[in-house]
C-alpha positions, 0 to 999 in steps of 0.5 A, spaced: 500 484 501 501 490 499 496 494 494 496 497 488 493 504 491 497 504 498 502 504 492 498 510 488 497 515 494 502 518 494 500 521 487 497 528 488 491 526 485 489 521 490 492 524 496 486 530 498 489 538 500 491 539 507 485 541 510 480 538 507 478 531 511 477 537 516 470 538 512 469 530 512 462 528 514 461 527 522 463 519 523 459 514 527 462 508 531 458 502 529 459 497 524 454 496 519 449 490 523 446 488 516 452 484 514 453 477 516 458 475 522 463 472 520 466 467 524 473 463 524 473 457 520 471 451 524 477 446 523 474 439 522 480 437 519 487 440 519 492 440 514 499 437 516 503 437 509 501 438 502 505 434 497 504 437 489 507 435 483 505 440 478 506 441 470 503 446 466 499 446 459 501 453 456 497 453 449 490 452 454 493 455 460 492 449 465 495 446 470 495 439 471 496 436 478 497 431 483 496 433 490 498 428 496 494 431 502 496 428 509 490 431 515 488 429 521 481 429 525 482 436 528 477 435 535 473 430 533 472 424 529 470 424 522 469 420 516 469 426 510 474 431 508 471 438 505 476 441 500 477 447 496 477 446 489 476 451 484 473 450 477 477 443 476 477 438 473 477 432 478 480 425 476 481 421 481 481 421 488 484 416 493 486 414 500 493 412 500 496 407 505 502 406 503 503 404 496 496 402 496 491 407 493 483 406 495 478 410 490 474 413 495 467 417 494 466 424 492 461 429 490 464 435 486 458 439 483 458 445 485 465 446 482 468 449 488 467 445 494 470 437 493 467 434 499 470 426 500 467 421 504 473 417 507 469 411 507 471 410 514 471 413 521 478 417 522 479 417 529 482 425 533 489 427 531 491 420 527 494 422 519 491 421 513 492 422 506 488 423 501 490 423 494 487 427 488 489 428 481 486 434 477 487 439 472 486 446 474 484 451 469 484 458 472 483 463 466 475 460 465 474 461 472 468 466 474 473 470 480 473 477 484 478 480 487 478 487 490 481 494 491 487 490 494 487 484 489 485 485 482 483 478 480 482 472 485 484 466 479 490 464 483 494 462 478 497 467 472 500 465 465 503 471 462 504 471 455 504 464 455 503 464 447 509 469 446 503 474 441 506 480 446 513 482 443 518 484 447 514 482 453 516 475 457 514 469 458 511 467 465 507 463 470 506 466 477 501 465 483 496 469 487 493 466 493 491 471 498 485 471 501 483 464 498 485 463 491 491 458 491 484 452 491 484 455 484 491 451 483 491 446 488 485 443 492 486 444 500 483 447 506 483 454 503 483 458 510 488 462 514 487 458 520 489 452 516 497 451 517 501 445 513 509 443 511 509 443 503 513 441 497 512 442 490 514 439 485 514 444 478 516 440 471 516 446 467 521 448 461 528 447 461 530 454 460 526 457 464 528 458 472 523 456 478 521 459 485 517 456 491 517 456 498 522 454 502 529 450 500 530 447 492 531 441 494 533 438 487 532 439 479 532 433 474 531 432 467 524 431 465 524 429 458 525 434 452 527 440 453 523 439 460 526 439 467 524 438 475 524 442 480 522 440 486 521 446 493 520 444 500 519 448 506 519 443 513 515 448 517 507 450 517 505 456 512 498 458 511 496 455 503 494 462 501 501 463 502 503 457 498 507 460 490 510 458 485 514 462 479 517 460 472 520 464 468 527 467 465 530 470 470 537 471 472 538 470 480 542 475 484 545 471 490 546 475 496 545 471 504 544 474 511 548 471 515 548 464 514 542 464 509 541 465 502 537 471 500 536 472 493 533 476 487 529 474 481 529 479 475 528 480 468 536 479 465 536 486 462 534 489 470 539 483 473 545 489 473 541 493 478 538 487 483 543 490 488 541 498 487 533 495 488 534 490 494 540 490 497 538 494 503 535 487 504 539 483 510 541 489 513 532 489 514 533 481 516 538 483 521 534 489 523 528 486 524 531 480 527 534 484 532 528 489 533 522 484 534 527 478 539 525 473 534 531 471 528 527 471 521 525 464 521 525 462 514 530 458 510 531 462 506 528 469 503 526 471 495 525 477 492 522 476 485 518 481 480 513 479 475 510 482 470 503 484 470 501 482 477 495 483 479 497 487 486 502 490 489 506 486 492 505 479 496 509 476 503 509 468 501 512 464 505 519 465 504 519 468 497 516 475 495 513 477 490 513 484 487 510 487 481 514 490 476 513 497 479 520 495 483 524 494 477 528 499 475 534 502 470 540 506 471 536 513 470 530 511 473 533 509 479 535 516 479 527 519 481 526 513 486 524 515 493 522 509 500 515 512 500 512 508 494 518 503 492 523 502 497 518 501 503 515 496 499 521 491 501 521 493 508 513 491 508 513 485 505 519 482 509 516 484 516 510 480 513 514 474 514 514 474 522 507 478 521 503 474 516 507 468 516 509 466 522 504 468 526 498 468 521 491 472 522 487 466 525 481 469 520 481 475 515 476 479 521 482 479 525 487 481 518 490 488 521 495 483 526 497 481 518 497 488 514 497 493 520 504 490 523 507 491 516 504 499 515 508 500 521 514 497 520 515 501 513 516 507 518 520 503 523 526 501 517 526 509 514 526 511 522 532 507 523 536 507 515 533 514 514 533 518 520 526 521 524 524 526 518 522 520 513 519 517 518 514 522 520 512 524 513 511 516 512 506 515 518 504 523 517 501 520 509 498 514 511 494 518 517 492 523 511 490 517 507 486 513 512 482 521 514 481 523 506 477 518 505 470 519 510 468 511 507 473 509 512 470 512 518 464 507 521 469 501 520 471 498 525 479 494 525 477 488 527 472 487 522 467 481 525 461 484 520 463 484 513 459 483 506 465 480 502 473 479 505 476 482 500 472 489 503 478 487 509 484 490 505 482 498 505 484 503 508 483 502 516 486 495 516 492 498 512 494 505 514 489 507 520 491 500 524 499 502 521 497 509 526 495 505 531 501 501 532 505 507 532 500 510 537 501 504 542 508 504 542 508 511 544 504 510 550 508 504 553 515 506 550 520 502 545 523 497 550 516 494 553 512 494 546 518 490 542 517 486 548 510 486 547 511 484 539 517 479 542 513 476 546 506 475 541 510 472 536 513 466 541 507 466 544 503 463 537 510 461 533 507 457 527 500 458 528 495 463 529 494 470 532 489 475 533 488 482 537 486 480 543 492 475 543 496 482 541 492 485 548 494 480 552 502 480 549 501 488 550 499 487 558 503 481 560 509 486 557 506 492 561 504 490 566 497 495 564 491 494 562 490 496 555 482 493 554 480 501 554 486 502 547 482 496 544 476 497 545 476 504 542 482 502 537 480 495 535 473 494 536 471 500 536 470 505 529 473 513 527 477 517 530 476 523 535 475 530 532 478 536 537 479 543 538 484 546 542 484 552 544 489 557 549 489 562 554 494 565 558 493 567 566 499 573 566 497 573 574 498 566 576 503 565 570 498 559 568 497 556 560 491 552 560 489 549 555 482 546 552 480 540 547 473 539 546 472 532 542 466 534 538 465 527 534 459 523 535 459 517 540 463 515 545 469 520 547 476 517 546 481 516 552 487 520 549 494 520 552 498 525 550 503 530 550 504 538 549 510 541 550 511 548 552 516 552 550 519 559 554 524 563 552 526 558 547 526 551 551 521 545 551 518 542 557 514 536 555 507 533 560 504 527 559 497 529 560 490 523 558 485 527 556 478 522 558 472 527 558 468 531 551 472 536 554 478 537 558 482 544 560 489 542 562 493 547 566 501 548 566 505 552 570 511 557 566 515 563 568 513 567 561 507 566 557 509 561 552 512 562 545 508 556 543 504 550 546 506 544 542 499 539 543 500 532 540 507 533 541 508 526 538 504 527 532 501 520 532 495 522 534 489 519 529 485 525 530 482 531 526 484 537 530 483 544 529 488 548 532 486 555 534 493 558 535 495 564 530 500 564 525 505 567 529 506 561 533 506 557 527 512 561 526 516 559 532 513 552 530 517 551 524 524 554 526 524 551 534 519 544 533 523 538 531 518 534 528 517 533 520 510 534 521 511 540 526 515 543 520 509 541 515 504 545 519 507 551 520 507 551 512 501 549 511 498 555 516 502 559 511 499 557 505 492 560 507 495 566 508 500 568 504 498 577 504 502 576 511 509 578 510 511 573 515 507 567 511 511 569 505 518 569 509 516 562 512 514 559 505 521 561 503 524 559 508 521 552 508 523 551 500 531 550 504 528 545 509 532 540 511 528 534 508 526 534 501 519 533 502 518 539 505 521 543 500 516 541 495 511 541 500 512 549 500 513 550 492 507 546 492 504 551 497 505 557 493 500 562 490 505 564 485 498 569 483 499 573 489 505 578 486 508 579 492 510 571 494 512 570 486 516 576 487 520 573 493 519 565 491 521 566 483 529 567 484 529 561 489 525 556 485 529 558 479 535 556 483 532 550 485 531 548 478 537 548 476 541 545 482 537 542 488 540 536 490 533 532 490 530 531 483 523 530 486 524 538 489 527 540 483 520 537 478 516 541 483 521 548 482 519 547 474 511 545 475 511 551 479 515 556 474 511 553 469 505 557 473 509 563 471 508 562 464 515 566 463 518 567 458 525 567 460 525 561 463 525 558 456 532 557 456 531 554 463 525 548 462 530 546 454 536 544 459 533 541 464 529 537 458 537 534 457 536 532 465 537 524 466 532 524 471 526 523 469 522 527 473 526 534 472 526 531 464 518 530 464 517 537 468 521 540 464 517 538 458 511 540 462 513 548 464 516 548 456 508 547 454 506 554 458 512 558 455 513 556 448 507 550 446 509 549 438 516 547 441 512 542 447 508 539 442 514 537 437 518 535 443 512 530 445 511 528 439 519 525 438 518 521 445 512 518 443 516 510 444 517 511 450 518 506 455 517 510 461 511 512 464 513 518 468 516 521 460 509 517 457 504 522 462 509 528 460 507 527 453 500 526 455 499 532 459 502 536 453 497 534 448 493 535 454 495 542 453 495 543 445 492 536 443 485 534 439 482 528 438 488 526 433 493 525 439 486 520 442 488 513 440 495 515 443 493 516 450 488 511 450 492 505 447 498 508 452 493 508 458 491 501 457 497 498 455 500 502 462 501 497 468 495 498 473 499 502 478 502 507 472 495 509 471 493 513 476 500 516 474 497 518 467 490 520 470 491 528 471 493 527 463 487 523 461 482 527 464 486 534 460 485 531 454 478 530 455 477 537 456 480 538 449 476 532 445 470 533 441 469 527 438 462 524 443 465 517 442 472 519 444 470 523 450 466 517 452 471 512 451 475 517 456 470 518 461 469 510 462 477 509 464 476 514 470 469 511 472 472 503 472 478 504 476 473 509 481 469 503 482 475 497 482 478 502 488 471 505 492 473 501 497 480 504 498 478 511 497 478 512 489 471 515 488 470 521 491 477 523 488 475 521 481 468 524 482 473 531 483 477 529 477 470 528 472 467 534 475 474 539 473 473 536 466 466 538 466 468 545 469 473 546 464 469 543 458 465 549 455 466 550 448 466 545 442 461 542 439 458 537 443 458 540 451 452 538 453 452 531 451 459 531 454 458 534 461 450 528 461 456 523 460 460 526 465 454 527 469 452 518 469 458 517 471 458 520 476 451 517 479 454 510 477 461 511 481 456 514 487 451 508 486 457 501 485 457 498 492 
């Protein structure tokens, strides 16, 4: 699963300014112990194979079924069945032997749980089956989701009565955690491991996708046909799917199976552009891990309105619409939100389903394998600087948000599972994944990984099985890595400082972990440059406070700590800005470069800072030129002076249209109105990232012509131009452009929105109307409590705060800054 908010945190509203987790509480190391344990489930019965024959009511949005379930008495044996079955309707149950079917006795009150007495004694590992004939009715199902899964009704009719003009015509299926018992009854847990085949009679004109092999099609009646899917080797049921609709399929294979991609006909031309980097990932991951995807075939499907981001079942992915794009849009995609989505879904097919998570307490051997692979495919296709920055993201996702901080990885103690999807399953446990193989190198890590997912093929992992993988590879003892990584919570809070001993020609170093709790055992290195040439040692760090000592010829030109950059740590790094400096012109990592910049910034009445900032805006690698725009005071004159010329340059000609938006958002901070000419051309740009900043810069130097520009791309289709458009009338609106904003803003897919949240909260500024403000104020407090789990609120909260900053004239202030105020204590007080 990849969720809708790791997707959003790339935008600048979500991601915290550098710096600031260093203000973050201080963390403790405990799992809450008021939350239950919660233990794997107990398998009484195992599932073998599931055979479903399935058609699809449209007006009522129902599912009529009929499940044949073969099991087995797991250890002992038994006379009854336990089933997930949510909000049926339950027909007919019956044990099968043969041709003949015996009623047999059940209880079904509860509406969730169908629990069958088998009528006989089952003796250990003897088949059975069981045969159940339902209706499924998912949109009258009372369901949660999560900040990960937005809803949890398993399966999904999307516009099925074609009110929505324009907008297809699907059915699409959601399992994880346990929503696929909304569909089909079984025995709804991870560790639960069966074959399957799926019978789907739907529409003739429509398309099906399921797991495993299309085995055959035949007619069904009028205008009716069946498709029938098998897969012959065990999945989990969460991973079970189903999809129907009209979509053209691109043919593609990996070396001698099929890979495919189902996209609405009008995207069909660019399947290739969006997915075919995709068997060059199957044979790189093949090769990597020691273990050929296992699978018969693999498909990429994109369906509207899915209620994440993008979800690995067995065989067949399915993505939200995000991932499908037009010519001009695919001009402004870059791999940290789009592309690596791919690479995180495909390397859950080893991680997640082929080896599964034996309970969702043990979930990062699913999820936190998927996080590190999206850096180790842009290692490998995009060279380390990618790689950097992606992992670099993902450990300021998980430090920004201090809710993360008393969580363990392995999670026994949990109110609801859905809290198992959030940042330290996610990017911390990305992070440590990264961090071990650093400690034990390339070769005996992917040995490790080779040897857990031969050691458990087709079945159930967990971290511990991870450790003892990892320690039958290495030869080491890795309990203390587990223990403080795994099953213990935070992360270490570091100070470094340096002193050189001219005398002895001796550099020492201090780090003091000023954490609460207990100290971490730190490998790392720090490399010292003389005269312009690193040495690298290799030093563990196991006490509160330690001073390392290193020989050299000449006071070092910089001492490099965590030369690696992988470190999960808050630091504080006292070493002055000369340093920083030598850091960014001889360091070789991204994230040396991105350090040295941000030094700068906090200092930019240095000329030397000044210089630095201008000489990242030519770096290598694009994200740091717009890291250093971004950093820029354009109000100290001294830096406009020197950045303006370049950014203008920049504007017009760099090669990454995500660098040239951020020359025109910062020229636009200038308000000069020579660059008139220069944000009118660029509104001709095809991308539209330089087009939207384009119209943004317009707004600071000439509004009337902004607004009337806005006013003619009010049909847009695109949500970059769309959040351009609300930033305007954000600028230079009123309560007259309101219902556009909020219709939009509705009407956006749930991923666009937090896209158009800087715009929104603008235009709450300019509302008058109480009704209007409130409206507004309500969108950003929702999506604040929907996502507190993944970090939204604290940054949300900020977002309503500026508004209530900035909100000082205008009839109704003080109504206006009391709703803000609600809010707020709403957002702080949700659980």
């Amino acid at each position: 699963m990849k969720n809708i908010l790791t997707l959003s945190l790339g935008l600048g509203l979500l991601t915290a300014p550098a710096g600031r987790a260093q203000q973050a509480p201080t963390l403790t190391r405990a799992a809450e112990p008021e939350l239950p344990y919660r233990a794997t489930d107990t398998k009484i019965n195992a599932l073998v194979h599931t055979k479903l024959a399935v058609g699809f009511d449209y007006a009522k949005r129902h599912l009529n079924g009929k499940a044949w379930l073969t099991l087995r008495p797991y250890a002992y044996a038994t006379d009854s069945l336990r089933l997930d079955a949510k909000g049926f309707d339950i027909k007919t149950v019956a044990l099968v032997d043969g041709t003949n079917q015996t009623p047999l006795k059940y209880d079904y009150a509860d509406q969730n749980n169908l629990r069958i007495q088998l009528g006989k004694l089952m003796p250990v590992g003897t088949p059975y089956t069981v045969y159940i004939e339902y209706t499924a009715k998912p949109d009258e199902l009372k369901v949660k989701g999560s900040a990960a899964i937005t809803d949890a009704k398993g399966l999904y009719f999307i516009n099925p009565d074609s009110a929505v003009k324009g907008k297809p015509v699907q059915i699409w299926t959601q399992g994880e955690t346990e929503a696929s018992s909304a569909w089909f009854p079984t025995i709804d847990r991870p560790n639960q491991k069966t074959t399957s085949e799926i019978s789907m009679t739907v529409p003739a004109r429509y398309v099906t996708l399921s797991n495993g092999a299309l085995v055959s099609q035949t007619p069904a009646g009028a205008g009716l046909r069946t498709d029938t899917w098998k897969m012959e080797l065990p999945h989990a049921p969460y991973l079970f799917m189903m999809a129907v609709g009209d979509f053209n399929i691109y043919q593609d294979k990996w070396r001698d199976k099929p890979v495919t991609y189902y996209l609405e006909p009008k995207y069909a031309p660019f399947a290739k552009q969006i997915f075919g980097d995709t068997p060059e990932m199957m044979e790189f991951f093949s090769k990597r891990l020691g273990v050929d995807f296992p699978w018969n075939k693999y498909a990429q499907i994109v369906a509207r309105d899915y209620v994440s981001g993008a979800m690995e079942n067995t065989s067949a992915t399915l993505h939200g619409e995000f991932l499908q794009m037009n010519t001009r849009e695919l001009l402004d995609r870059e791999y940290a939100n789009n592309q690596s989505v791919i690479a995180h879904e495909l390397f859950h097919q080893w991680f997640g389903d082929y080896v599964t998570a034996e309970s969702w307490s043990n979930l990062t051997v699913n999820e936190s394998m998927a996080d590190m692979s999206e850096a180790l495919w842009a290692e490998y296709k995009y060279g380390p600087d990618a790689a950097g920055a992606h992992r670099n993201q993902y450990i300021r996702n998980y430090l920004n948000n201090p809710n993360n901080y008393a969580k363990n990885l392995v999670r026994f103690h949990y109110g609801d599972k859905e809290e198992m999807f959030d940042g330290v399953t996610y990017q911390k446990g990305g992070a440590i994944q990264d961090m071990l193989r650093t400690y034990l190198g390339d070769e005996v890590y992917f040995a490790g990984l080779n040897q857990y997912l031969k050691q458990n093929a087709l079945g159930n992992g967990e971290a511990h099985q991870l450790r003892l993988a990892m320690e039958a590879a290495s030869g080491r003892d890795l309990n203390w890595f587990f223990n403080q990584w795994y099953y213990g919570a935070g992360h270490p809070e570091v100070s470094i400082d340096y002193s050189w001993d001219a005398a002895k020609k001796v550099q020492s170093v201090t780090l003091k972990q000023t954490q609460e709790g207990p100290v971490f055992q730190l490998p790392l290195a720090v490399d010292v440059y003389v005269n312009g040439k690193p040495e690298r040692h290799q030093v563990m760090m196991r006490q509160a406070t330690e001073t390392f000592q290193f020989g050299a010829s000449a006071k070092p030109d910089l001492v490099n700590v965590d030369a690696t950059k992988l470190t999960v740590w808050l630091k504080k790094d006292n070493k002055p800005l000369s340093e920083y400096v030598y850091q960014y012109a001889h360091a070789p990592l991204y994230v040396d470069r991105r350090e040295a910049i941000l030094a700068a910034k906090d200092k930019q009445d240095d000329a030397a800072a000044r210089a630095l900032l201008v000489k990242a805006m030519a770096d290598k690698f694009y994200l740091l030129r717009s890291t250093a725009i971004d950093a820029l005071n354009l109000e100290n004159k001294a830096m406009a002076k020197a950045a303006a010329p370049v950014l203008r340059k920049m504007a017009a000609n760099d090669p990454q249209n995500s660098v040239r938006a951020a020359a025109l958002r910062a020229l636009a901070k200038l308000k000069d109105k020579k660059d008139e000419k220069l944000f009118t051309q660029q509104l001709k740009n095809e991308s539209y990232q330089v087009s939207g900043a384009a119209l943004r810069g317009l707004v600071a130097v000439a509004p009337a012509k902004a607004l009337a520009q806005a006013k003619t791309l009010e049909t847009t289709d695109n949500n970059t131009t769309l959040a351009a458009v609300i930033d305007v009338y954000a600028a230079q609106g009123s309560d007259a452009q309101w219902s556009f904003v909020r219709d939009k803003f509705d009407a956006a897919p749930l991923q666009s929105r937090f896209e158009l949240l800087e715009g929104l909260s603008g235009m709450l500024v300019r509302l008058d109307d109480p009704a209007n403000f409130s409206a507004g104020v309500e969108r950003v407090k929702a999506l604040a409590i929907q996502f507190k789990p993944q970090g939204a609120a604290e940054p949300l909260i900020g977002l309503l705060q500026s508004v209530k900053q900035r909100k000082t004239s205008g009839p109704n202030v003080q109504q206006a800054q009391q709703t803000i105020d609600k809010a707020v204590q709403e957002i702080q007080d949700a659980k």
